[in-house]
C-alpha positions in Angstrom: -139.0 43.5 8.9 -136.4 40.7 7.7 -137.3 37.2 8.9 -135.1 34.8 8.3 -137.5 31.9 7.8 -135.0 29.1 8.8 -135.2 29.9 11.8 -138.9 30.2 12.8 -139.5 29.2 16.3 -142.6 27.8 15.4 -143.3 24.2 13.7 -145.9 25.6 11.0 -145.8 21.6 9.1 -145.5 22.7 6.2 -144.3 19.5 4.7 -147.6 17.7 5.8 -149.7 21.3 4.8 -148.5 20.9 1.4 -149.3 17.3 0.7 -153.0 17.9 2.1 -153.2 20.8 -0.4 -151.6 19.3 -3.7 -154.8 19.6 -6.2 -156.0 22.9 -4.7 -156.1 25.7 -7.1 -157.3 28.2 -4.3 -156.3 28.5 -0.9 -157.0 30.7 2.1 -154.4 31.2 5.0 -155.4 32.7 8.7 -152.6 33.7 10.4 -153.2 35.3 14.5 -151.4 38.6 13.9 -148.5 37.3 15.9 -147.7 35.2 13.2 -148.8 37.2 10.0 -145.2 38.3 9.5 -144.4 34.8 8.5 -146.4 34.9 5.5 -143.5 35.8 2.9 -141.7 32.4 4.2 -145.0 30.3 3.9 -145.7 31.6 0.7 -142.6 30.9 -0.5 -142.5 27.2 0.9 -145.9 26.2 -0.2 -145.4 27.7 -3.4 -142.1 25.6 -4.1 -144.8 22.3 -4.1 -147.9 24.3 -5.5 -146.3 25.9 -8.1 -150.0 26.0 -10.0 -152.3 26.7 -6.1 -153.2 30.3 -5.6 -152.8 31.4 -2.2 -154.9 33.8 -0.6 -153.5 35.3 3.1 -156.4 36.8 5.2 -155.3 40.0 6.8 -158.0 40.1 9.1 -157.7 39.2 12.8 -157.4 35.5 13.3 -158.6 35.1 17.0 -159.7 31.5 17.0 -160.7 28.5 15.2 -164.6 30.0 16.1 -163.7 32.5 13.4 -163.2 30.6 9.7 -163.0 32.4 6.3 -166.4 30.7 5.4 -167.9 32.9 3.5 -164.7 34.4 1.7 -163.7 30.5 0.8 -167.2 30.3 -0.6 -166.6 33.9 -2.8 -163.1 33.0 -4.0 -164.3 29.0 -5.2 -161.5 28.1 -2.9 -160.6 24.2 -2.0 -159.2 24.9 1.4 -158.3 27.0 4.6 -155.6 26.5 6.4 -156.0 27.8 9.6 -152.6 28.6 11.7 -151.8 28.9 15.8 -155.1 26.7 16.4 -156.6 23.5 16.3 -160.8 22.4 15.3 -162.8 24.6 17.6 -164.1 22.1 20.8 -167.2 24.8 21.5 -168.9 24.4 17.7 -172.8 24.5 17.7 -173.3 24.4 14.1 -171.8 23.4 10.9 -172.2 25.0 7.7 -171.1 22.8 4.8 -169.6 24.0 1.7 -169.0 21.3 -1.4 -165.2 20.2 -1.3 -164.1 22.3 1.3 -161.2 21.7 3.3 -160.5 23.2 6.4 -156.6 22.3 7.4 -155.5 23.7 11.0 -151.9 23.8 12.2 -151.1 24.6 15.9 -148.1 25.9 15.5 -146.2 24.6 18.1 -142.8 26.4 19.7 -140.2 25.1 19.2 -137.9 26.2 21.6 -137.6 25.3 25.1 -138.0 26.7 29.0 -135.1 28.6 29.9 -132.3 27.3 32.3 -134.1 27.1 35.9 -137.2 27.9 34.6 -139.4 24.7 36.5 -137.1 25.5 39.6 -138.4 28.8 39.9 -141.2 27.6 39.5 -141.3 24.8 42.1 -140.3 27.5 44.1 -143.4 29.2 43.9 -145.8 26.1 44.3 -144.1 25.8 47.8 -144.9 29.6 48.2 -148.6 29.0 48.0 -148.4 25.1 49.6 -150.2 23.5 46.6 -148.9 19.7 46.1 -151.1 18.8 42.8 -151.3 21.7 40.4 -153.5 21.0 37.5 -150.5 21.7 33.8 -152.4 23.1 30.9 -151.2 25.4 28.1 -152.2 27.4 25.2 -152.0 25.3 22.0 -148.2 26.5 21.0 -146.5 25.4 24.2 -148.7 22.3 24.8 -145.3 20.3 23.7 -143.7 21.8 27.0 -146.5 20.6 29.6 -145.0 17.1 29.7 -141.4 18.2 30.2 -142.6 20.4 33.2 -144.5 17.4 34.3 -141.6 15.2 34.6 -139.5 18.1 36.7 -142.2 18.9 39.3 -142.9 15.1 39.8 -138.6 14.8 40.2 -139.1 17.9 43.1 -141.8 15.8 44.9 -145.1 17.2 43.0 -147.9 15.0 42.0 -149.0 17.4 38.4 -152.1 16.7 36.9 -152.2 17.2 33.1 -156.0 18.9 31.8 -158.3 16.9 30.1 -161.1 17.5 27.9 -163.2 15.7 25.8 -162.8 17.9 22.8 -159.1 19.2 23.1 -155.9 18.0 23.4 -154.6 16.9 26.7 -153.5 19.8 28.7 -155.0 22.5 26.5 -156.9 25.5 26.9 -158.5 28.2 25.0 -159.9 31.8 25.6 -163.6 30.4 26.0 -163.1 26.7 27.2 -161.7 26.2 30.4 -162.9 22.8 30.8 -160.3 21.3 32.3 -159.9 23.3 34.9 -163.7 22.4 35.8 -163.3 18.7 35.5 -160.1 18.1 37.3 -161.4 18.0 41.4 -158.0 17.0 43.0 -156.0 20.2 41.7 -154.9 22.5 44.3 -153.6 25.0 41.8 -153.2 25.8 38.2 -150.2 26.5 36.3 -151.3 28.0 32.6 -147.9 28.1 29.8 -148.4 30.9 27.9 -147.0 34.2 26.4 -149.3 36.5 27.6 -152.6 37.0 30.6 -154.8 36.2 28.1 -155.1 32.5 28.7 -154.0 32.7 31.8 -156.6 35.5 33.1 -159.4 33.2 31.6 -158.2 30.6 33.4 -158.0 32.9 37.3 -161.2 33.8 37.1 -162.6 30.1 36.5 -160.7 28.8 39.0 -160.7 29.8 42.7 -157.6 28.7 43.8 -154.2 30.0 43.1 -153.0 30.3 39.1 -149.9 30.9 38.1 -148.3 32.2 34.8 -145.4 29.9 33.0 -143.6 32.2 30.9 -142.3 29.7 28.1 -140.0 32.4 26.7 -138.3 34.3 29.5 -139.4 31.6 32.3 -140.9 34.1 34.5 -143.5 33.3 37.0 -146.4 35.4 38.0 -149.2 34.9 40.2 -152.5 35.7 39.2 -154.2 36.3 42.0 -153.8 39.9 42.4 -155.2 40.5 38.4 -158.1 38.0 39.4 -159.5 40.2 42.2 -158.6 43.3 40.5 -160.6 42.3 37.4 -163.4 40.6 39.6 -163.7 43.8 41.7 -164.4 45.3 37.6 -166.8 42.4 36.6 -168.7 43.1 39.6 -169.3 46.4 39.7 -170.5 45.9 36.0 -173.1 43.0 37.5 -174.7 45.4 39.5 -174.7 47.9 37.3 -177.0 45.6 35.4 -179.3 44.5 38.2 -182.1 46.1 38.1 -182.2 46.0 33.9 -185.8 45.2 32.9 -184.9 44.6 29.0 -181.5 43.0 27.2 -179.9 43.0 24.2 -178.9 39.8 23.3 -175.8 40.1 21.1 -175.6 37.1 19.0 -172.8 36.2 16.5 -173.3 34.9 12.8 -169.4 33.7 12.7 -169.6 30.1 12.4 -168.2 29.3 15.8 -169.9 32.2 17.5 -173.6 31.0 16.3 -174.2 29.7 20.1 -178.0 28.8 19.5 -178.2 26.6 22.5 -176.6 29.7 25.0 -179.1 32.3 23.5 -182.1 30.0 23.7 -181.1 29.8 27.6 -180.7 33.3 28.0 -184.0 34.2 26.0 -185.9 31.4 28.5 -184.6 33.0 31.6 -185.1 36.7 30.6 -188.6 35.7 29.8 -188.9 33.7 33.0 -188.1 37.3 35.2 -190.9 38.8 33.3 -188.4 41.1 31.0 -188.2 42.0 27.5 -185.2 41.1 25.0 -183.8 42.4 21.3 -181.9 39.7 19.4 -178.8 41.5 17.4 -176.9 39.7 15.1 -173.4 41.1 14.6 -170.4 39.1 13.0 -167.5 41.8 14.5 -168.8 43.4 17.7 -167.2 46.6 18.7 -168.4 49.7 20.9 -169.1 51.8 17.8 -171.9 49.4 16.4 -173.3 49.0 20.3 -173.4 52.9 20.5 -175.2 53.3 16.8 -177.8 50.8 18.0 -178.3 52.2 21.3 -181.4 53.2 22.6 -183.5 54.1 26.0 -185.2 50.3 25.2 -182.2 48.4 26.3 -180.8 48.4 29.8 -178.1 46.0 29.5 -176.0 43.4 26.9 -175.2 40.1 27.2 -172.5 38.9 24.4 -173.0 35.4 23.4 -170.5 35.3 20.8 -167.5 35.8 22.7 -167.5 35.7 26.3 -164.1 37.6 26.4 -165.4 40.7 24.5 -167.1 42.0 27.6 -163.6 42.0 29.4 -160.9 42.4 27.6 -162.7 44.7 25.0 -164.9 47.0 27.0 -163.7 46.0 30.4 -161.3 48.7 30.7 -163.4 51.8 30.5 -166.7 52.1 31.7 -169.4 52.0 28.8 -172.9 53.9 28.9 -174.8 50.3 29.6 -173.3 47.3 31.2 -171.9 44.8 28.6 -171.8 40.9 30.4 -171.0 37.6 29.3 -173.1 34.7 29.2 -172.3 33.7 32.4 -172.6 37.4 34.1 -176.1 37.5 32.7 -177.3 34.4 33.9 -176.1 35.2 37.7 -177.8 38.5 37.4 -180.9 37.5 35.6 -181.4 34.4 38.4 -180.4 37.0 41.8 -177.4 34.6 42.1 -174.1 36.4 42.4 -172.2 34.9 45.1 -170.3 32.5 43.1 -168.6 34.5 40.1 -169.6 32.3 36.5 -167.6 32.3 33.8 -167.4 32.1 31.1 -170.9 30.1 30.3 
């Protein structure tokens, strides 16, 4: 693939990346797999200042700031990660602490801007479902759109709220903290930027009112209410498959930002509580071959700590020999309290 790397439509800093590097001699770079094919252009600008670093890219999947090189830092002797397309994880439990590490992050934030008619269309829409204060929040990239589509909507009579949280930056979200939606009572609706469900899924089924999609790139706006029920009507079905489990596996994560030790303690407290029997399994990269290998008649059902969207978007979509739940799933099950769907936590 030829990239022409002057025109990236992302804003990777690498001015500001080098200066916090000069004096490294090893470096590791984490790139989401979106973004990987960049590499070649911020090799080649980084090297243009670092002429003596050596610069190490990760080619494995780069899903979140929860997920550092650690461990590879710690084999290479290297002096700093930069970590792309996120910012410092808001959900961290534990810190590990390695001598003269430094961990650099870089959102990566677009660029470019909404197409032509784009917050029209979208206005449009917020009449459609009669909601006067949508709640604006974004996936890191496009968090430099939310107050542009702010100043529109208020221009067309809207009174936008912009997300808050204590340990992100206004108006963002991630795949596992949808805190703002949770602490923002006034919002009638909730209008996610992004380039894909992801985010915005996440976002549908911890909020109960509308949610609609923001396309940054083609300006397309899609309501997620149909996908909410439709994946609800899945999560369900996988609740009850699990209700009358009398022993869990509790899958815990040793990837520094996946080590929840405060969520499994909870877990391990109300399993205990019901009069049921647990297995703690550690596991840095879960999939459904190591949960098959492990498998046995002594576990009824799972309950993923590490990653609450592993249960859905990983094994959601075919129907796997034991129910697989998140955090949240488990605790509704484990306490006979399903009414009100919990996620993610």
């Amino acid at each position: 693939m030829n990239i022409n790397c002057k025109e990236i439509p992302y804003d990777f800093e690498l001015e500001r990346v080098s200066n916090e590097l000069k004096g490294a001699k090893r470096v590791i770079v984490q790139l989401p797999d979106g973004l990987k094919k960049y590499a070649e252009c911020i090799q080649r600008s980084l090297s243009e200042v670092l002429a003596d670093t050596e610069i190490y890219f990760s080619m494995e999947g780069s899903f979140g700031a929860c997920d550092l090189r650690i461990f590879e830092a710690k084999l290479l002797g290297a002096q700093a990660i930069v970590h792309f397309g996120h910012t410092e994880y808001s959900l961290q439990e534990t810190v590990t602490e390695i001598e003269d590490l430094k961990v650099i992050f870089v959102p990566a934030y677009y660029k470019g801007h909404l197409p032509p008619g784009s917050v029209l269309n979208l206005g449009s829409n917020l009449k459609e479902i009669a909601s006067e204060k949508p709640l604006l929040v974004a996936s890191v990239q496009y968090l430099k759109l939310v107050p542009t589509v702010k100043e529109e909507l208020e221009k067309m009579g809207f009174k936008p709220i912009i997300g808050k949280s204590k340990k992100m930056l206004p108006g963002q979200i991630i795949g596992c903290d949808y805190s703002p939606l949770l602490s923002t009572k006034e919002a009638d609706s909730v209008i996610v930027i992004s380039g894909g469900i992801f985010h915005a899924l996440g976002a549908a089924l911890t909020f109960s009112g509308p949610v609609l999609r923001l396309d940054p790139y083609t300006g397309y706006v899609e309501d997620l209410r149909k996908e909410r029920d439709y994946w609800l009507k899945r999560r369900y079905a996988e609740m009850m498959r699990a209700k009358n489990a009398t022993s869990w596996g509790i899958i815990v994560g040793s990837l520094l930002g996946q080590y929840r030790p405060s969520i499994v303690e909870i877990i391990r407290k109300e399993i205990s509580k019901a009069g049921m029997r647990y297995y703690l399994l550690l596991v840095s990269t879960l999939n459904k071959e190591r949960i098959l290998n492990f498998d046995s008649d002594a576990i009824d059902a799972y309950v993923v700590t590490s990653c609450p969207r592993i249960p859905i978007d990983d094994f959601g979509i075919d129907t796997f020999p034991k129910p697989i739940l998140t955090p949240g799933e488990a605790l509704s099950v484990i306490k006979g309290k399903t009414e009100v769907y919990r996620f993610p936590w």
